[in-house]
Structures are given as C-alpha cells and as structure tokens.
N, C-alpha and C positions, 0 to 999 in steps of 0.2 A: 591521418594525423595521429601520431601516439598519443598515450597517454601515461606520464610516468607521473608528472607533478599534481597534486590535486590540493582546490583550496573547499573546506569543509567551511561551512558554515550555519552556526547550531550546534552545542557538545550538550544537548541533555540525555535523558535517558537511551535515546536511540542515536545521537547521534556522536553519541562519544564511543557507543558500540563499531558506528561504522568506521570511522576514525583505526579504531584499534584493529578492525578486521581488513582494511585496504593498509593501512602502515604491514599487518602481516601480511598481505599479499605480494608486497614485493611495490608499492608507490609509496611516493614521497607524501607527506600528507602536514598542509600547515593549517590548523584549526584556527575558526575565529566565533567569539560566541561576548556575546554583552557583558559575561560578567568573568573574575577569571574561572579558571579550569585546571587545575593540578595533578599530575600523577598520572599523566598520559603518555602514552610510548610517543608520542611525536608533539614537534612545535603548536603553540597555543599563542593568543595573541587576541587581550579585549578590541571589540570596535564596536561600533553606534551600529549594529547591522540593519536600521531601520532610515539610515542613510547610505544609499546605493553607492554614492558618492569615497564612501569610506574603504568599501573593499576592492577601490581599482586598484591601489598601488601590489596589490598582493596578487595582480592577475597577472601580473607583467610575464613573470617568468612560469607560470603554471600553461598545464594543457585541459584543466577543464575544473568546474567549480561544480562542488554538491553540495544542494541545500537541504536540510535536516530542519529548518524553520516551520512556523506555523504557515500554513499555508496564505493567507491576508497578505505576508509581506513576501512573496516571493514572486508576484507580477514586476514589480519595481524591479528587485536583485536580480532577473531572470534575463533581463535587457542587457547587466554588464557582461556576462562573459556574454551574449552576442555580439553586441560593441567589437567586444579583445577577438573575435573570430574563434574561440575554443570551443571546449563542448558543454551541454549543463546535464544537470541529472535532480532529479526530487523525486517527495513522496505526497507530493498535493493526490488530493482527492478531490478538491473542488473542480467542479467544470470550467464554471467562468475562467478562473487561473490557467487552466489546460488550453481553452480557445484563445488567451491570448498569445501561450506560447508555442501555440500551432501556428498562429501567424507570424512571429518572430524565423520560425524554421521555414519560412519560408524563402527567407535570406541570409540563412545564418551560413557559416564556413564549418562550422563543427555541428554535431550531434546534439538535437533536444529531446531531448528523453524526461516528462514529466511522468507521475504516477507509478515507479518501479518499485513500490513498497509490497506490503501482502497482498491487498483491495481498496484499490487495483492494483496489480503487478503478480504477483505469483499465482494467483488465483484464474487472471486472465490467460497467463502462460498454459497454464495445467487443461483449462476450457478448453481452448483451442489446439491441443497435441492429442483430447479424445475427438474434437471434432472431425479431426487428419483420417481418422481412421475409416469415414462412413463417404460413401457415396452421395447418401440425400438424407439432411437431416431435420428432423423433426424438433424437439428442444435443446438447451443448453441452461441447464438448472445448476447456478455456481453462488456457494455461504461459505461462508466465514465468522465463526465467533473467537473470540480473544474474550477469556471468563476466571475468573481466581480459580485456584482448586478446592480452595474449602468457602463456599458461599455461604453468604449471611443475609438476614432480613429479607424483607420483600421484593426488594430489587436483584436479589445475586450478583451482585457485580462492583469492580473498584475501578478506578481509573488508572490503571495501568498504560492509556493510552490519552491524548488529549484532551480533555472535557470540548474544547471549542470544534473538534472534529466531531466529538462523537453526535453533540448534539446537531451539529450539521447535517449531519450525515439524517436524522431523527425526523429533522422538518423539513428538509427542500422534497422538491419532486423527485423520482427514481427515473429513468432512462430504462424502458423493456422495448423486448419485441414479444407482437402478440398480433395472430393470423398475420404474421409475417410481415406487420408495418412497426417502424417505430413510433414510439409512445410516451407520457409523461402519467404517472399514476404519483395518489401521492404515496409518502413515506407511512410504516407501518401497517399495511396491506398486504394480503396476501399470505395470510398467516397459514403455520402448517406446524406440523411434528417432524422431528430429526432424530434418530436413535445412531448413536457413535458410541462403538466398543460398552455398551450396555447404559450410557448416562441419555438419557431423556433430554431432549432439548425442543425449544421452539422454533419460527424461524416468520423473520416478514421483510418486508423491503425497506431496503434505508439507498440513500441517496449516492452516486458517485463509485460503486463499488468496482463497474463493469469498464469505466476507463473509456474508449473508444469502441467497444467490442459492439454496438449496436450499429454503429454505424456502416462497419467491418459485414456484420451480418445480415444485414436488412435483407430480404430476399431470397437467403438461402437458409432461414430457418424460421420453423413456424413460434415458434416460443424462446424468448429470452430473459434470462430474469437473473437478478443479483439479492442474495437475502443476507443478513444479519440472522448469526444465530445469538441464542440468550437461554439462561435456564429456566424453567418453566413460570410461568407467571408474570413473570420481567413485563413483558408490552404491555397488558392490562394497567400494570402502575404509574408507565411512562406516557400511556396516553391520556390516565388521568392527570399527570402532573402537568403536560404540557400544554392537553388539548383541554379539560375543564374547569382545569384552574388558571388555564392561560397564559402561562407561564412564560412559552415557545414565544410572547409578543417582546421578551424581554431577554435576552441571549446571556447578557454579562450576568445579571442577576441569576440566570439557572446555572449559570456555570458555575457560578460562585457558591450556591447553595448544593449541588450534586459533589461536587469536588469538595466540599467541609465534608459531605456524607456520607463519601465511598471514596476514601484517601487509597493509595497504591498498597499494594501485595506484593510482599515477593516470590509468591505460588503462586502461577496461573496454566494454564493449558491455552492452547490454539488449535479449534478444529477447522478442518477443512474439507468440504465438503462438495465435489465437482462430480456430475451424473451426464450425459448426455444419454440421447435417443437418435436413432438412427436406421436406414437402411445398406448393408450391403448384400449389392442385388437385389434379389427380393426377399431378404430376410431382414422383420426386423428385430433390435437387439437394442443393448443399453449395457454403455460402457463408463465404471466409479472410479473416483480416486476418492478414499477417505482417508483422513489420517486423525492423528492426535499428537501434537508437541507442545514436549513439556518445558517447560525450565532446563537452562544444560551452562555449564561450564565453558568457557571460552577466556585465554588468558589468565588462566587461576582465578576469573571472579565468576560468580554466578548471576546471569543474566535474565531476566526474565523472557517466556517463549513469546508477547508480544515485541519485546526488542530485537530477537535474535531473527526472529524471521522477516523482520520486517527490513534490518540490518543486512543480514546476508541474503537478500533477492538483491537489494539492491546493489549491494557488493558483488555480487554476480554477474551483472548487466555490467558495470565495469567494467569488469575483468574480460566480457567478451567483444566490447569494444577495444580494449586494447590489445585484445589479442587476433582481432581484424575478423571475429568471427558475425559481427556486426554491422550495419552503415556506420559510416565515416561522418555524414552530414544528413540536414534531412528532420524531420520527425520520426520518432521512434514509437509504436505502437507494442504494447509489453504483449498481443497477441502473434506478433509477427517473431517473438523471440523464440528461438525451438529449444525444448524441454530435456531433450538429449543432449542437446552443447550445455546447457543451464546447468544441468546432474554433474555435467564433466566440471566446473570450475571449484577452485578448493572451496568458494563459499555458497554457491548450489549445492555443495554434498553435504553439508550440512544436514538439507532435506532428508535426505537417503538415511545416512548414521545417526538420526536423532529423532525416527518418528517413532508412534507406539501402536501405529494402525494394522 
C-alpha cells in the first residue's frame, strides 16, 4: 500500500513539526487540529478531533493517518483509519492505548505503528541494533532525558513536553526485565548517576519508555530496563510532591500546578543514552550510543530538540514504509526497525548532522 496522502492530526508543538517535515519529504499532508493553525506549508482544517466521527470524511482519499494527539484520545481515533483499511502512526507511550491497537492490527489492511516517537521509538530502535551485535546477551540499559539548557529551581526542568505524559510516565508501573523474567516495578526506582559530555545527570524508571521491547526480550536477556534521565536532585522533589503530599491522587490538579511552574523553553538538549552488555563468543563487552541534541533549525524556524527528535523518528518510520523498506500491514514494533535504513531517510539523518556526542 503506498503512502503519498497523510491526514495529521494534532498541529502543536510537535505536531506541526511533523506536518512540515512529511510535506518536505515529498507527501501530501492535510492537518486537522481543534483550533485553527496558520502559516503551515500544507492544508489545515478545524474539527472536534475528540469525535472520531469528524475525521472520516478526510480519510476518503488519504493512505494513512498520524496522530500527534494526547494520547487518552487516540484509542477512539485509532479505529478510523482501521475502518478505511489504511495505515496509522503515533507517539502514545501509554500501554493500555498500545494493547488496544495491537488488537485492532490484528485486522487491520494497513500498517499500525503506535509509539514511533523518542521513548518509545528511537530509543528502542538504537537498543536493539547494539543488541544485533552480541551472540548472548546479558542487559540492555536504554534513558532518555529531554531537559532546558539553562535549569532553574529545584526541579531543572520546563515542560517542553506534555505535563499529562510526563506525569504518566512518573506514576504507573515500569515494564523491566530482571533474571530474565518480565516484571512491573514502580515508577522512580532504580536510581543511578549518568555523566554525558561532562553534565551530571540522574537517572530512574518512569513508565512506558520500552514500548514492546520486554516482551520482544523476555528470555534472551538478563536485565531490561528504561530510565528517565533529569538533572541532579529533580526525583527527590517529585517524589516529595507526588508521593508525600499526595498529589499523584489528583492528575489535572498536578498538571495544572507543575505546568504554571515550569512553562516551556526555547533551549533544551535531549540526551540519549543506550549501553548494552553482551557476549561474543566468550568475550564479554559493552557496546554505547550516547549522544547530546540540541535545538536546530528546520524550515527557517528554530525547533526545540524535544520536537525535533521526537518529530523526525517518527517522520522516518514513514518514510520507510513508504518506501517498502517496512511491513505493509500488521503491527509495527519500533525494535523491529533497522537503524541503518533509519540513518538513511532524509528525517533519520537528522540524527547523524545534529548531534553533539
């Protein structure tokens, strides 16, 4: 099934990035978002996207729909291009969302591809092409921080990224593997030290980062694990805020009070941070990818490095499904995506020309 016509749905921070990064790669691209959206290289179009109902007439003539939405509404949206038989594409990190459109793929005609954003999606890609390397492998240790460049206060951090994700992310359970079974531990555990290109960082588990990849590995590795990084001190404040004052019982209300108190940046960095352990033969070894990106330019506007990377993974995935280097239908696991076709498309090189590791 090609893929030339795409209907976006979502233009905010990241998703008017993708928008402008698929319209340059060569697809058609017709946005639709609640409220209007002006000054886009491609068509725009208000609709109620919190009724599914709204966005069939614009499937008609598309070959696959990307949601750029909060993830809560994208169970509902994720059923219509099933329906129309095309392909879908997001960047949920929730699980429940993921397990219902694992079963949708289970009859779908096109391609479902949930979670192709950083974490999960790039992050999981990069794990799994050092895992390629080992004959038997022992861990698979994969963080991700998305942090301002110039931190303030107690916390270090602004919401550059969703407050309703991050906090998600903060209190459900994490998905590891540990002595080689999978497991549910909670969020914030597992705390460590990270040093990248000389900045200090911490690091512990937050929820949903790993995507599938537990399940992927059950058996054939002793240790899995997905962490959140942060700059040092960060977890002590957030487990006071959430876990002894309780806060974590009341979701809208932290969202609403962390988001007045660490409004957006337009400087941030994204590190990344992917180790494995391994043998081959009988030798054993430990294979890194670390990087550091920053903020970059993209159609004369300057982007922040959580949009852009989060933007161009998943513009990536795209681009290798329609260029057949992908399934066709099915479910799409962002481990199964090889890291050398990913390099090769114009918004995987991105990676390559814009890191500082």
């Amino acid at each position: 099934m090609s893929v030339n016509h795409v209907v976006l749905m979502g233009l905010g921070k990241v998703g008017s990035l993708v928008g402008t990064l698929l319209n340059d790669s060569g697809f058609k691209v017709i946005g639709l978002d609640a409220v209007p959206r002006r000054q886009l290289p491609f068509d725009t179009h208000v609709v109620n996207l919190a009724d599914p109902a709204a966005v069939r007439p614009f499937l008609k003539a598309s070959d696959a729909v990307v949601s750029c939405l909060p993830f809560h509404l994208n169970i509902a949206l994720s059923q219509e291009p099933h329906a129309a038989g095309i392909h879908y594409f997001d960047l949920t990190e929730d699980v429940g969302t993921t397990q219902h459109i694992r079963e949708l793929a289970k009859t779908s005609k096109g391609l479902m591809a949930p979670q192709c954003g950083l974490a999960p999606g790039f992050i999981g890609i990069v794990g799994a092409d050092l895992a390629r390397k080992f004959d038997r492998l022992r861990s698979i240790e994969l963080k991700v921080g998305a942090l301002p460049k110039h931190p303030r206060g107690k916390l270090g951090y602004a919401f550059n990224w969703s407050p309703e994700g991050v906090i998600n992310e903060y209190i459900n359970d994490c998905e590891v593997i540990r002595m080689g079974h999978r497991q549910l531990v909670p969020a914030l555990e597992g705390y460590e030290m990270v040093v990248i290109n000389g900045v200090q960082l911490e690091a512990a588990t937050t929820s949903g980062g790993l995507g599938t990849m537990c399940e992927t590995y059950e058996g054939k590795v002793e240790t899995l694990h997905y962490k959140t990084m942060r700059y040092l001190g960060h977890f002590e404040h957030i487990k006071f805020l959430f876990q002894e004052m309780r806060l974590q019982e009341d979701r809208a209300l932290l969202g609403k009070v962390m988001k007045n108190a660490l409004p957006a940046v337009a400087e941030d960095y994204v590190f990344v941070h992917a180790a494995v352990e391994g043998w081959e033969g009988d030798q054993l070894s430990r294979e890194e990818f670390v990087r550091a990106y920053p903020q970059m330019q993209v159609a004369g506007h300057e982007w922040r490095a959580i949009s852009w990377t989060t933007a161009a993974s998943l513009c990536a995935v795209i681009e290798m499904v329609r260029d057949g280097v992908l399934p066709q239908q099915g479910f799409l696991k962002q481990e199964e995506v090889p890291l050398d076709a990913f390099f090769k498309t114009k918004n995987g090189a991105y990676y390559q020309s814009h890191d500082r590791g």
